[in-house]
C-alpha positions in Angstrom: -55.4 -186.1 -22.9 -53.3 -189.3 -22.7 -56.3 -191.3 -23.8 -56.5 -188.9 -27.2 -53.0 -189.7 -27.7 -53.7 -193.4 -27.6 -57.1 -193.0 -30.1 -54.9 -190.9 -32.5 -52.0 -193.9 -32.3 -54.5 -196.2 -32.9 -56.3 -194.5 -35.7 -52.6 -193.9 -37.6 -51.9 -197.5 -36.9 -54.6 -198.5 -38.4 -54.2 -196.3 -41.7 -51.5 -197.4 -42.0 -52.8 -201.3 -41.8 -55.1 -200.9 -44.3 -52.8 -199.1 -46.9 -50.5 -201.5 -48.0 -46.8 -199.8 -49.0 -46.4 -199.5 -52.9 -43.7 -201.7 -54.3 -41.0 -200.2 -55.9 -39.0 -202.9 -58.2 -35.1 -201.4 -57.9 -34.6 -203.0 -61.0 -36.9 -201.9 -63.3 -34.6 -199.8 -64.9 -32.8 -202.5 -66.4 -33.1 -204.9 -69.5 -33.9 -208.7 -69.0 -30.0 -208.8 -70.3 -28.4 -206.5 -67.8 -30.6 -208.9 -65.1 -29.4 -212.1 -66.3 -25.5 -210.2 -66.2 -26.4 -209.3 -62.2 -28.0 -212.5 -61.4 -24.6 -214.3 -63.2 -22.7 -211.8 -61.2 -24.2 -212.6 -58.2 -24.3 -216.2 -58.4 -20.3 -216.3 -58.9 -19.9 -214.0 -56.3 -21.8 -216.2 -53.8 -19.7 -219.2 -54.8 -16.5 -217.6 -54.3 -17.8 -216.8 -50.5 -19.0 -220.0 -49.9 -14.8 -221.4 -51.2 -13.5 -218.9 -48.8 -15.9 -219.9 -46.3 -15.1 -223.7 -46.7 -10.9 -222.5 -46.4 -11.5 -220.2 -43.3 -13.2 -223.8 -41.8 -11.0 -225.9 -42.8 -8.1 -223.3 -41.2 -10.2 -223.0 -38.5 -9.7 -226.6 -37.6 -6.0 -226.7 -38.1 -5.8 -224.5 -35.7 -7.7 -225.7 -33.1 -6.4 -228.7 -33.8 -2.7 -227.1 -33.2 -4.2 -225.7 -29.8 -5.0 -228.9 -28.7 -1.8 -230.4 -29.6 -0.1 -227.2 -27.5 -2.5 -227.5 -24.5 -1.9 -231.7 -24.3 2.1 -231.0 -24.4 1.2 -228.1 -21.8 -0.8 -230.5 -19.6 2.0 -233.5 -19.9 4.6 -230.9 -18.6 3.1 -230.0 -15.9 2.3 -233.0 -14.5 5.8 -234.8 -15.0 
């Protein structure tokens, strides 16, 4: 029985091998104008992430930079 599971696995595993999933373009509903708009729309968007991301890095190091600063004064008090 467990062996005719494993031929019938095999066998779907195979179809499914040989027949390649159709592509579907998401976008094929749309003019080579309304593209361009998204691909504009896109590319701005992905510049303003990568601004933010540069901010949240450059914050980022202020404050570690501030924790270091607290945790030096915190080690000089405690040893004087």
């Amino acid at each position: 029985m467990e062996r005719m599971k494993q031929l019938s696995s095999a066998r779907k595993l195979k179809e499914r091998e040989e027949t390649p999933a159709p592509f579907e373009d998401p976008y094929s509903d749309m003019t080579p104008d309304e593209k361009s708009k998204m691909i504009i729309a896109l590319m701005a968007a992905r510049e303003r992430d990568a601004e933010r991301i540069q901010r949240d890095a450059f914050r980022i190091d202020e404050l570690l930079s501030k924790v270091d600063e607290l945790l030096s004064l915190q080690r000089i008090g405690h040893c004087g």
